[in-house]
C-alpha positions, 0 to 999 in steps of 0.5 A: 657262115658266109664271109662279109664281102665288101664293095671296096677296101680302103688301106693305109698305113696313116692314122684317121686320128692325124692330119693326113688321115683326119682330113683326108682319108676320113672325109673319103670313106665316109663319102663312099659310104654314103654314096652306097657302097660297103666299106672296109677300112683299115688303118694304123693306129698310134693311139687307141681309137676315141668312142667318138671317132669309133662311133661316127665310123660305126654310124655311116656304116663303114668297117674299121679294122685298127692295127697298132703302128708301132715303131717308126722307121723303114723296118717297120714299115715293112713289118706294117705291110706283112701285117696288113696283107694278112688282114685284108677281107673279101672286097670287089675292088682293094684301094691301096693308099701308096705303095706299102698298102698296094703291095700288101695287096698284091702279097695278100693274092686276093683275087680283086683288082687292085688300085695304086693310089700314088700319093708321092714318089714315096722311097724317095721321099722317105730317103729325102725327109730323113726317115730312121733307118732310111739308107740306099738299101732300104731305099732300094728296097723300097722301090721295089715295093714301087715296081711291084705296085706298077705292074700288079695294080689294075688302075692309078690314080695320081695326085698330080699330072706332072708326075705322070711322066716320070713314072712312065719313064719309071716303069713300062708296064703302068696301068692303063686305067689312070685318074688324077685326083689330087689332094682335096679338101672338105670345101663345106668346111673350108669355107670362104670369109672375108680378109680380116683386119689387122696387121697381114697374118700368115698361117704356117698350116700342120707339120713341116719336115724336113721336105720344106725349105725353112731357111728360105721360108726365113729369109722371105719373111724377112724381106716381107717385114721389111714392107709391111707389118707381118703376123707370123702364126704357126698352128701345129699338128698334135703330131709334130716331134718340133714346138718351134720352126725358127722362121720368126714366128710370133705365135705357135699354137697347136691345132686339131685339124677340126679346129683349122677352118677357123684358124685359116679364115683368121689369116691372109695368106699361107706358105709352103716353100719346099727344097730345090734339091726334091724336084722328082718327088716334089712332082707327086706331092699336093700338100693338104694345107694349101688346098684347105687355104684356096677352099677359105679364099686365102692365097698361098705362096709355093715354090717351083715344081710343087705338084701342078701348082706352077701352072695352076697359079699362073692360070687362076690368080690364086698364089704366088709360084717362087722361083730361085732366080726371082728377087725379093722386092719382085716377090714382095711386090707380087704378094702386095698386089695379090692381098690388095686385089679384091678378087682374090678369095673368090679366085682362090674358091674357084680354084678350090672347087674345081680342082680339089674338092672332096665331093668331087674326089669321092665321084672320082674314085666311085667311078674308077672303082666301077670301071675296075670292076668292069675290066676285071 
């Protein structure tokens, strides 16, 4: 019988049925689907698939091939890549999101190319948030999965510019073929409204590790108290080990990603305040949530060395870059003017659309999947 061979492979070690996985690894697949190629999908799983996930996976006519995730932790994590390069199929072009699933690639010698999907600077990130069983050799250990990544892989992609220089200065045998395609959002869902009424409300969006600076994040709502009457929402992800943040917020709720265009159009702004001491990883990162805030016309305040995002706000308007040397009155002043101004949801659209919309992301990756091919 003839072995099914697909026209792309997509890898992940994140479940669909969580908030990386639900916004964007999903909305991806689907979309390439669509736009005619045959898809195979392999994730991991914390939880059994609902009938309705399996069913609209089914329907647009991608293969998905569950594992078990089982524990969490660094060993583990290896133990999930010994896995996934045995189950990897037939494919024209193998997508590996971040280094685990780009090495499983590489360890699975199937004879297609292969693309790194950087989606952090992932062993220092893991050191930095506090993964169990995170040291110095496992760290070590980890980026040797980087290294391998780099130099195995025939193409790319980033989600940010910045971090570009750091892996060339990293590794000397880069791929060649590069694409930045950041973090996008379903910008049909997400959509623009009005600023509501009411007393200023900003949403905390998903998850917040140990990567985010939530004593700082206090202190600036503090002094924003201290000017306006601020609501302070936390929607948490289903996933999320904590029930509280301890920023002072008046309200936790708990949050399905199919649920989030709502609660965002509900509020004025959002933040996302990371620590100082992360600057190299930080360079990788796009977190999720502020894209979904810019695509429903809402503002974000981040902190420096955020992925592009110093210069990307300096341009368009659409947030507010913190700096450690700027004083909270100048911050508070900034954020006044930013909601006052009757222009910023469409700056913050705008922004969304060009940079970090998923249609777009889809037409992306379909042609780097072509010039891989073309190259192999």
């Amino acid at each position: 019988m003839k072995r099914e061979v697909f026209d792309v492979t997509y890898l992940s070690i994140d479940s669909i049925q969580e908030g990386v996985g639900a916004s964007q690894i999903l909305p991806l697949v689907l979309g390439l689907s669509k736009n005619k190629r045959k898809v195979s999908l392999i994730t991991f799983e914390k939880s059994a698939p609902s009938p309705t996930l399996e069913n609209l996976i089914r329907e647009h006519g991608v293969i998905w091939t569950p594992q078990q995730f089982g524990r969490t932790g660094a060993i583990a994590g290896f133990q999930r890549l010994n896995t996934l390069r045995k189950v990897i199929p037939e494919s024209s072009v193998i997508h590996g999101r971040s280094d685990i699933p780009t090495a499983a690639a590489v360890f699975g010698n199937l004879d297609a190319p292969i693309l790194w999907d950087v989606r952090s600077l992932w062993s220092d990130q893991r050191r930095q948030i506090g993964t169990s069983g995170w040291n110095a050799l496992t760290t070590r250990a980890a980026r040797s999965l980087e290294d391998i990544s780099a130099k195995r892989s025939s193409a790319m992609s980033t989600l940010t510019s910045a971090v570009v220089p750091i892996l060339e200065k990293r590794h000397h045998n880069l791929p060649t073929l590069r694409e930045v395609i950041p973090t996008c959002v379903q910008t049909s869902k997400f959509l623009p409204s009005p600023m509501p009424t009411g007393p200023i409300t900003c949403l905390l969006s998903g998850t917040f590790n140990n990567y985010y600076d939530l004593e700082r994040t206090r202190r600036i709502f503090l002094n924003i108290r201290k000017s306006m009457n601020l609501r302070i929402i936390w929607a948490r992800g289903t996933e999320s080990p904590n029930h509280n943040l301890g920023v002072g917020e008046d309200e936790v709720i708990t949050a399905t990603h199919e649920q989030m265009p709502s609660i965002v159009a509900k509020s004025h702004f959002g933040i996302a305040i990371c620590k100082s001491n992360q600057q190299v990883s930080l360079a990788a990162a796009v977190p999720t949530k502020i894209g979904e805030f810019l695509a429903s016309g809402r503002p974000v305040i981040v902190s420096e060395g955020i992925g592009d995002f110093d210069t990307l706000f300096s341009d368009s308007n659409a947030g507010l870059v913190l700096s450690e040397k700027e004083s909270m009155s100048t911050t508070v002043l900034r954020l006044q003017n930013l909601l006052s101004d009757p222009t910023t949801p469409d700056k913050c659209r705008e922004l969304a659309i060009s940079h970090f919309d998923m249609e777009k992301a889809i037409t992306k990756y379909s042609t780097l999947y072509s010039k891989m091919i073309q190259n192999d």
